[in-house]
N, C-alpha and C positions, 0 to 999 in steps of 0.2 A: 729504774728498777730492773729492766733487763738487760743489762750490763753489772750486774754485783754475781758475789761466788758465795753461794751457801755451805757451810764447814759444819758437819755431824761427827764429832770424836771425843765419844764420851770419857774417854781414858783419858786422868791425869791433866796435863797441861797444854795436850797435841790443840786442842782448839784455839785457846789464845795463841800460843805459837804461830801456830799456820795463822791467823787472824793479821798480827802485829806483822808479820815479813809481806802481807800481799799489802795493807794500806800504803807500808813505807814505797810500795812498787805504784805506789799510786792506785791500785785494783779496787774499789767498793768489795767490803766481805763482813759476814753477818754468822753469828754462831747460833744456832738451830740444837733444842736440848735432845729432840726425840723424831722419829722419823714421821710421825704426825704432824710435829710441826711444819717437818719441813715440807710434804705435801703442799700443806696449806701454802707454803710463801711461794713456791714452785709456782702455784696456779697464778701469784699476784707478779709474775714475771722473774727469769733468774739469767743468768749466762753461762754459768757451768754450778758441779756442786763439787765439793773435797769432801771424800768420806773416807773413813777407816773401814780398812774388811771387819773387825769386832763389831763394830754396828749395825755392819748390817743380819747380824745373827740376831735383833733384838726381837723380839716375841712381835710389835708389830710391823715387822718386816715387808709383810703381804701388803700394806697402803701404799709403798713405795712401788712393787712390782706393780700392783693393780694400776697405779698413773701411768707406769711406763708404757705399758700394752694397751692403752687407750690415749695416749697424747694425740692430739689433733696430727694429720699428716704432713702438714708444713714442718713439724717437729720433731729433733732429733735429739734432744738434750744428753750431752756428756759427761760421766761423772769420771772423776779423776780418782781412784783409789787406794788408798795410800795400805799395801800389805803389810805383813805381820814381820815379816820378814825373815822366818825361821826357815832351817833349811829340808826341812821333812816335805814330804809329798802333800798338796793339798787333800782335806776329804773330799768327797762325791760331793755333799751338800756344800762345801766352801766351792768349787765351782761353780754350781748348778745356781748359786746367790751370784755370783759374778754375771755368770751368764743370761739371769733373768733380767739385768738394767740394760743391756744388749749394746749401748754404746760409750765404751769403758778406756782409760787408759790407766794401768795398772802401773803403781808406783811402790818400790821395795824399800824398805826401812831400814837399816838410815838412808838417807837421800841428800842428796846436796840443794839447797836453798834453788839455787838457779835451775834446775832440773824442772822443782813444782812451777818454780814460773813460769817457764818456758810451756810446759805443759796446759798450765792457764791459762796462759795467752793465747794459745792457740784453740783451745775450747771457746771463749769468751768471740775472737773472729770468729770461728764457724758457727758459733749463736747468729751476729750480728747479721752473717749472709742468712741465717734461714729466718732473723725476723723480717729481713727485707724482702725474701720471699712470698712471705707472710703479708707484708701491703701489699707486694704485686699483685698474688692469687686472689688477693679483696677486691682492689683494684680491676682485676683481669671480669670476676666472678659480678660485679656491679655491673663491667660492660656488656659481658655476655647476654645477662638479665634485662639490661636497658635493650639489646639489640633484638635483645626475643621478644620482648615486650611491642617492639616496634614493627617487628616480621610478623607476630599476631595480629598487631591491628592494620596491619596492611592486607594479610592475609584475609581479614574480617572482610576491611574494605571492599578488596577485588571481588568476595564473593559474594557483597551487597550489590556492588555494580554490575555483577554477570548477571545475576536474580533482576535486575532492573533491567538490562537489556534481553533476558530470557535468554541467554548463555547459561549452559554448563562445561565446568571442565573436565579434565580427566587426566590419569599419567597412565601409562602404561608400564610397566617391568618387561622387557623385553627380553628377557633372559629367563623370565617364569612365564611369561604371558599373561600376569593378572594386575589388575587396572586398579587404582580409585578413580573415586568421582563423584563430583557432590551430588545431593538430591534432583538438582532441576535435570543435569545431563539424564537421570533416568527417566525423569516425568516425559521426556521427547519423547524417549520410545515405547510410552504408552504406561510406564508402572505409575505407582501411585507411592510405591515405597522404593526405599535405596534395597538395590538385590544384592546379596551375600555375595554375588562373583561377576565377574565380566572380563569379556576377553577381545580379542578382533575377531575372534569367530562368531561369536557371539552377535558382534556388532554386525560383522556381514548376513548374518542371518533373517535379521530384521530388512535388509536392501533386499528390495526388488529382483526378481530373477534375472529378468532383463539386464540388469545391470550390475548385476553382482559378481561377475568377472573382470569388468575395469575397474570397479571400486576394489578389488584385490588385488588387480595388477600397480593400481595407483598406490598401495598402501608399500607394495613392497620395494616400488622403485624411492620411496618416500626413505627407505631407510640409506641409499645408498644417494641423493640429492640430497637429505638434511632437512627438506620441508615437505608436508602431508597441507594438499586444497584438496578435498572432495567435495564435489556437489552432487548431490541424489535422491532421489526418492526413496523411502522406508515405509516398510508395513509395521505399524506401532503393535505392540501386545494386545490394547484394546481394539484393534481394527484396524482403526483408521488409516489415511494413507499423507503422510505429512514428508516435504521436502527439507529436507535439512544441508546444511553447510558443518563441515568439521574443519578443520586448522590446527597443524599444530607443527611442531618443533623437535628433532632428535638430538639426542645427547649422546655422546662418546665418550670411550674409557681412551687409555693412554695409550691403545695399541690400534684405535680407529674403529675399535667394533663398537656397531649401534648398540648403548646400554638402558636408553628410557626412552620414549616418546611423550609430548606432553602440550596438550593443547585446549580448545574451547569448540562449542559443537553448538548450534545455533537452531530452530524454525525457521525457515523462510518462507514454508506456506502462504502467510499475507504477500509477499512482496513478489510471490511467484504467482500469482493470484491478478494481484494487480497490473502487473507487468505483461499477463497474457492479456487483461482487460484495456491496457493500454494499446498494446499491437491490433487486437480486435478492434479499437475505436479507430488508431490510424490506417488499419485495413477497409472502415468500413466508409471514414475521410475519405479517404483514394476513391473508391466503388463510387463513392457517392459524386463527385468531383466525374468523375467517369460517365455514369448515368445521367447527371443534369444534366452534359452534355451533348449526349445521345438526345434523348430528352428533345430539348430545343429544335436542335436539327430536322426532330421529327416533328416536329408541331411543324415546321416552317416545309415539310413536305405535306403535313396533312389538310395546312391550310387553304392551299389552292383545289386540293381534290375535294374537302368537305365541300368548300365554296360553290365549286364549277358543279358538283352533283346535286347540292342545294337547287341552285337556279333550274339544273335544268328536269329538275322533277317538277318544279311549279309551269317550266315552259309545255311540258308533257303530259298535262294531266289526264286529257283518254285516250290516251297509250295504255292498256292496263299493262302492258307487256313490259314497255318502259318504264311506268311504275314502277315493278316488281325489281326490275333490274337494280334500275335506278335505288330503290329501296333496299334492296340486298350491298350494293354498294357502301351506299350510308351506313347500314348498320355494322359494316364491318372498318369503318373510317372512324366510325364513335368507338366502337371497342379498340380501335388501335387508339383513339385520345385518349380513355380511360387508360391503357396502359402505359400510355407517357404520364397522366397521372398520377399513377402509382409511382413511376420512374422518379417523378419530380418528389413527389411527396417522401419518400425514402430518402431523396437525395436533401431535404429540405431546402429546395429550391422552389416550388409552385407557387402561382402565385395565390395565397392567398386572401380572402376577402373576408377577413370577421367582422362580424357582428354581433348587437345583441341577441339572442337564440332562444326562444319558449321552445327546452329539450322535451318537452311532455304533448306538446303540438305537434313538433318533427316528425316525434314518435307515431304519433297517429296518423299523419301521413302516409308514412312508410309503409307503417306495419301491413296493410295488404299485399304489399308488393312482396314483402318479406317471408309472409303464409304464402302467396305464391308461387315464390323461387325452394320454400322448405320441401312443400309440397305434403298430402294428407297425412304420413306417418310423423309427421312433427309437431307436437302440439308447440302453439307461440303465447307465450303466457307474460301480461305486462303487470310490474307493480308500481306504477308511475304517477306519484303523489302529483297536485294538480297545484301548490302552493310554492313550489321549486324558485328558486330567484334564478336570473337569466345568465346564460354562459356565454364566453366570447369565444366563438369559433364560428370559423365558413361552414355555412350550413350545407352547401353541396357538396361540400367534401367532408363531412359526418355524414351523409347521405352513404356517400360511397363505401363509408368506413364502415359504417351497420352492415352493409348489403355483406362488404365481405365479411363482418362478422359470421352473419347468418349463414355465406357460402361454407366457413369453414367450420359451423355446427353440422351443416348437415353431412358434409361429408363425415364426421366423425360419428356420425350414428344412422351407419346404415341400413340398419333394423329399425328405425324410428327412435322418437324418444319425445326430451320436452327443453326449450330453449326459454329462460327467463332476462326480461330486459328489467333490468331494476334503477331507479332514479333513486340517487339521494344527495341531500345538503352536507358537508362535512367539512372542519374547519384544521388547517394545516397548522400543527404550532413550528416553535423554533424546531425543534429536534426530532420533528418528525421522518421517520425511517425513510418516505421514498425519495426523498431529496429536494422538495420543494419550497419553494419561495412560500414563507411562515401566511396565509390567510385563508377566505374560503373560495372553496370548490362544488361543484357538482359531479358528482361521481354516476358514472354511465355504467354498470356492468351486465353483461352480457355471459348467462350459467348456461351450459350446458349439459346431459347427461351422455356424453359421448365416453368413446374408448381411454378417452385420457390420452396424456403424454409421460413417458419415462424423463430421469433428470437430462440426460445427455439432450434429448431432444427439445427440452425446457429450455433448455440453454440456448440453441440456437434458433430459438420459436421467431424469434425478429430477425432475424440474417436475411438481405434481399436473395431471392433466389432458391433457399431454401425451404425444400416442398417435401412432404412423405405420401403425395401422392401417385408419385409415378409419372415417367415421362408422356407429356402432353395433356398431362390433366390441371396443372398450376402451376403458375408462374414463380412462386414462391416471393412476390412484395406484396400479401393481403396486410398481413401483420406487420412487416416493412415501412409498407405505405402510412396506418395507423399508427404505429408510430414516430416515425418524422411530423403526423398531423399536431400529436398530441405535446410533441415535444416547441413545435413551433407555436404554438397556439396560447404556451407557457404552463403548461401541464405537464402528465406521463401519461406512462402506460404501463402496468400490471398483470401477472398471469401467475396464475398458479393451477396445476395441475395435475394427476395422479393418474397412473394406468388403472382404467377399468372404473375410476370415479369421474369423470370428465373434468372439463376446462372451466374455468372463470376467468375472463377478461374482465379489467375493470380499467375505465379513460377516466381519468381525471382533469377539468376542464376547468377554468379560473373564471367567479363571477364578475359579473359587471352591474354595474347603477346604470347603464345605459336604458332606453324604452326600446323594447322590441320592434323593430320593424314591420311592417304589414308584407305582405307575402307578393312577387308580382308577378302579373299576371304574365302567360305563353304568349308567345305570337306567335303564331304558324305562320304566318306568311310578314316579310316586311311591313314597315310603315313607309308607305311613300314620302316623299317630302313636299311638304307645302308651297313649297315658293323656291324660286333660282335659289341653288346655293352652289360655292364653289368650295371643294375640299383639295387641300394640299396633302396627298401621299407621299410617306418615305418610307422605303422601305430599300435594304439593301439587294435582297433578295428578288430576283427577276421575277420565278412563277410566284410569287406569294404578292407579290406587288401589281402582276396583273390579273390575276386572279381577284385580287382585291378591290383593285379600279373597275373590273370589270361589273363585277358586285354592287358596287357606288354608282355607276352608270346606270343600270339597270332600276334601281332606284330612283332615278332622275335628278342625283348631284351631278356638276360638272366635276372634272379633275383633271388636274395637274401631276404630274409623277416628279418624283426626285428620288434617284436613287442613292444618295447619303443626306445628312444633316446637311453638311455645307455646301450639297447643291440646293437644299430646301433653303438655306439662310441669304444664299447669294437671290434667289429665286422673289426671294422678300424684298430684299436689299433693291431690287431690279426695280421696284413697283408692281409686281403682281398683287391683284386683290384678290384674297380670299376670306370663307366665310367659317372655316375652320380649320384644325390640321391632324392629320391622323399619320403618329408616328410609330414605327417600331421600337422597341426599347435597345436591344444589343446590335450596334452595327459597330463597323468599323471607325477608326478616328472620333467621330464624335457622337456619342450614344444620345438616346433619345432625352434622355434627364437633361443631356449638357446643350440638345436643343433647345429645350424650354427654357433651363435657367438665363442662356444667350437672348432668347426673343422678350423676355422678364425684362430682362437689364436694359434693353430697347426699348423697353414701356410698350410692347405689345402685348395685348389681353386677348388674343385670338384663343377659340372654346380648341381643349385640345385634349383628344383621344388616343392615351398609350396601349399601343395591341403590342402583346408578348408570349412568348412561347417558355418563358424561362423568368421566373422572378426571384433570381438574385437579384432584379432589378425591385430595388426597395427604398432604400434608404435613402438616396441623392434623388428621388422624384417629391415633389414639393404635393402635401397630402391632399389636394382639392382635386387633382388630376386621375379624372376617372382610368380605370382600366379594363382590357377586352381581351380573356387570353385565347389563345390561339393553339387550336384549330375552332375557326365559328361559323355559324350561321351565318345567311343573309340578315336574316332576323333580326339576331340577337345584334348586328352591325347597325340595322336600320336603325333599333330602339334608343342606343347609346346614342348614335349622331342625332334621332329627334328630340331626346333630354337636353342634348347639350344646346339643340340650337334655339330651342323654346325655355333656354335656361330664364333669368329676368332680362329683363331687358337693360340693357346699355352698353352692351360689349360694341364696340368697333367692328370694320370691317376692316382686314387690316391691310393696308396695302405700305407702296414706300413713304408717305406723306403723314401714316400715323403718328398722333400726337405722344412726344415723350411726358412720361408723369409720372 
């Protein structure tokens, strides 16, 4: 169908004529009565058409023109026109007909046969090129469509995937300065909606002052590099203050000048958040690792002064002069233990000794002590149900914990006020907020109505060191200390607070099925020893080790000294008899744990007393193996070595001949 030639020539025989010479040319051609018709066959596809100029004066002339001025664009169609061929000037309107089919080759009457066909033929090819056009531009017009189709849902994609990782993007015009950018890029900085305009002024307006001169220096060296990293802090519309990441990419015309920037703009407040919470934790690692250390050292200096001042207040007893001294010493050798203490307990290294706990008993204990250090303008006010199930923690070191509670209410109201200690049972699920191991607890909290704390100061409420009371008045590990307790003990520790509405501490402390222990009793003065006994000391440390024999002596043990493990193992090995062994935990080469494990494996059962200054000594001591930390009484030395050596009876004496088993 578009390869034939359509022939309108109403006059006489000119149709069949033209007709009969194109078949024999081989050409497809079709005779058309009226220009309506021919219209209509046009649309069903044509190659050219042969018209007579009389034809085209026919009354519906105008359907012919009307197709032409509206053919599709791929389309040029050529009519071939065979004139009248008279020698007079055309009229106006015989042009003006010519010139409305617009792509014409005018043919004069008579004409020679090969003329019109040549002229056909040549109409009939440049049909054939513009139907070819015609499949390309469909062709072309399906890829196009297919490829937009696919830039859209990619388009979609990336902007599902920003939205999912809380990315927005943005382009910038750098030649107008105005941006798009989807929705999320605006929600960063605080809108709620997409705003009408934005710019990089715009954008720097929102950065911090502080920093809002490199984040402009960065953007501009950004266009002459090709790539834009900023990292900054922003004040969002609604307030707040959120750190953000931008990135993005410049684009170039032909001549090298920056023409778009175009990139993704990110929140990083969490990971800015955590990141400082991580350097906090391995800052407070280091500290801690620091402190135990200190720590020890001083216990192993306090050990022998507690010791040597102990005895010699019992040797002195009316001296009141001595006494007093004596007494003033002590009391300032316990307040330096109490702040190794602290030291350990921050550092969670102390050693210590939980048990089953009645926290409603403790309480009652204390509390005198607690109205006594608050002092009259503090009312102490308990709400401590009497039905509580029992907590696992060192009662002497929640002892400590309360006191400093109490110290650091009262300093916060010192106009008086009212300190409430509250007891409650409360059960941890999975997903519970303060991070704990899913069961139940006993929750200790301690209200006050003091000045409060601002957030900054919240923040660093538990930092060792960190004190707002001024130099020489606190150490800054109350809270510290409290919680390394609470963290080791497999709990926490809580706070919340307000300027001008005080503090609430709350320790959360893990219960036990255990049965409470009975409370034991003081000794003020040693227990002597019953009968000969002989102890093995080892201690590496020279004043701690004689400080300590000396102590043992006085008592009326005998002793032996070794100053490591492996002169205490060789010292066995030898045949020495002893009737227990008192070792220290951290020495050099071979620690006190890998004493005992050694004397174990020997099938020795000699009763054996670990003193330490420092418990990271835990885990490698075998749990039957009492312990004494250090700095101690004579006392509290005596008491341990009388438990041990009236433990039941059947332990050996252990000398080189003991029995292996």
């Amino acid at each position: 169908m578009e390869d034939r030639v359509l022939i309108v020539a109403p006059r006489g025989r000119d149709a069949v004529v033209a007709r009969d010479l194109l078949v024999r040319a081989g050409i497809r051609a079709e005779i058309e009565a009226s220009l309506t018709d021919l219209v209509r066959e046009i649309d069903r596809g044509v190659g050219a058409v042969l018209i007579t100029e009389e034809a085209l004066a026919a009354p519906d002339r105008t359907v012919l023109t009307d197709w032409v001025a509206v053919q599709p664009q791929w389309s040029d169609l050529q009519f071939i026109v065979l004139g009248n061929g008279g020698t007079a000037p055309r009229t106006a309107a015989a042009t003006q007909r010519l010139g409305e089919l617009a792509n014409i080759v005018l043919l004069q009457r008579p004409l020679h046969a090969d003329a019109m066909l040549g002229a056909i033929r040549t109409a009939l090819k440049a049909r054939r090129r513009q139907y070819e056009v015609r499949v390309a531009g469909r062709t072309l017009e399906s890829a196009v469509r297919d490829r937009t189709t696919e830039l859209e849902a990619a388009r979609d994609s990336l902007e599902v995937a920003l939205e999912a990782a809380g990315m927005g993007s943005w382009d910038i015009d750098l030649r107008t300065g105005q941006a798009r950018r989807t929705l999320r890029h605006d929600q960063i900085f605080g809108y709620a909606t997409l705003q009408p305009e934005w710019d990089v002024d715009r954008f720097l307006g929102h950065v911090v002052p502080a920093d809002r001169a490199r984040v402009s220096a960065t953007f501009q060296a950004a266009l002459i590099d090709g790539a834009l990293d900023v990292d900054c802090e922003v004040i969002g519309n609604d307030g707040q203050r959120r750190w953000i990441v931008a990135r993005g990419r410049v684009r170039y015309d032909a001549q090298g000048t920056a023409v778009r920037m175009t990139g993704v703009v990110s929140d990083v407040t969490d990971r800015k958040e955590a990141d400082a919470q991580l350097a906090q934790a391995q800052k407070m690692d280091a500290i801690g690792q620091l402190t135990g250390g200190v720590a020890h050292d001083f216990n192993n200096l306090l050990t022998p002064i507690v010791g040597s001042l102990d005895m010699l207040r019992r040797r002195h007893r009316e001296d009141e002069r001595s006494q007093k001294m004596i007494g003033g010493a002590l009391q300032a050798a316990e307040r330096a233990a109490t702040l190794t203490q602290r030291l350990l307990a921050f550092a969670r290294r102390q050693a210590l000794q939980p048990k089953a706990v009645d926290l409603a008993a403790l309480i009652d204990g204390i509390v005198e002590l607690i109205r006594r250090s608050l002092g009259p303008t503090i009312t102490v006010v308990l709400e401590v149900p009497r039905d509580l199930p029992a907590a696992k923690v060192d009662p002497n070191q929640l002892e400590l914990a309360l006191l400093n509670l109490a110290i650091n209410a009262r300093d916060a109201m010192p106009g008086g006020g009212k300190l409430t200690l509250t007891l409650s049972a409360v059960t941890a699920s999975d997903r519970n907020v303060t991070g704990l191991e899913p069961g139940d607890y006993v929750c200790l909290q301690a209200t006050d109505t003091g000045t409060g704390m601002d957030r900054a100061t919240l923040a660093r409420a538990t930092e060792p060191f960190f004190s707002t009371k001024g130099v020489g008045k606190g150490t800054g590990l109350g809270l510290s200390m409290i919680h390394g307790l609470a963290a080791q003990s497999g709990g926490t520790l809580q706070l919340a607070s307000e300027p001008g509405r005080g503090t609430v501490v709350t320790l959360w402390l893990p219960t036990t099925d255990e049965p409470v222990a009975g409370a034991a009793l003081p000794h003020a003065d040693p227990v002597p020893v019953g009968r000969a006994a002989k102890v093995l000391l080892v201690d590496d440390e020279d004043l701690v080790r004689f400080a300590t024999a000396e102590m043992l002596r006085d008592i009326g043990y005998g002793v032996v000294e070794a100053g490591s493990a492996s002169q205490a193992l060789a010292a066995i090995r030898s045949g020495i008899e002893i009737d227990l062994l008192v070792s220290d935990y951290l020495m050099p080469g071979m620690t006190g744990a890998a004493l005992i494990a050694e004397l174990r494996a020997m099938g020795n059962r000699v009763p054996i007393l670990l003193v330490t200054g420092y418990a990271a000594a835990g885990d490698d001591v075998p749990a039957d193996v009492p312990r004494l930390s250090k700095p101690f009484r004579q006392a509290e030395l005596a008491v341990r070595l009388h438990e041990l050596l009236h433990a039941p009876a059947g332990r050996p004496r252990v000398g080189a001949r003991a029995p292996v088993g």
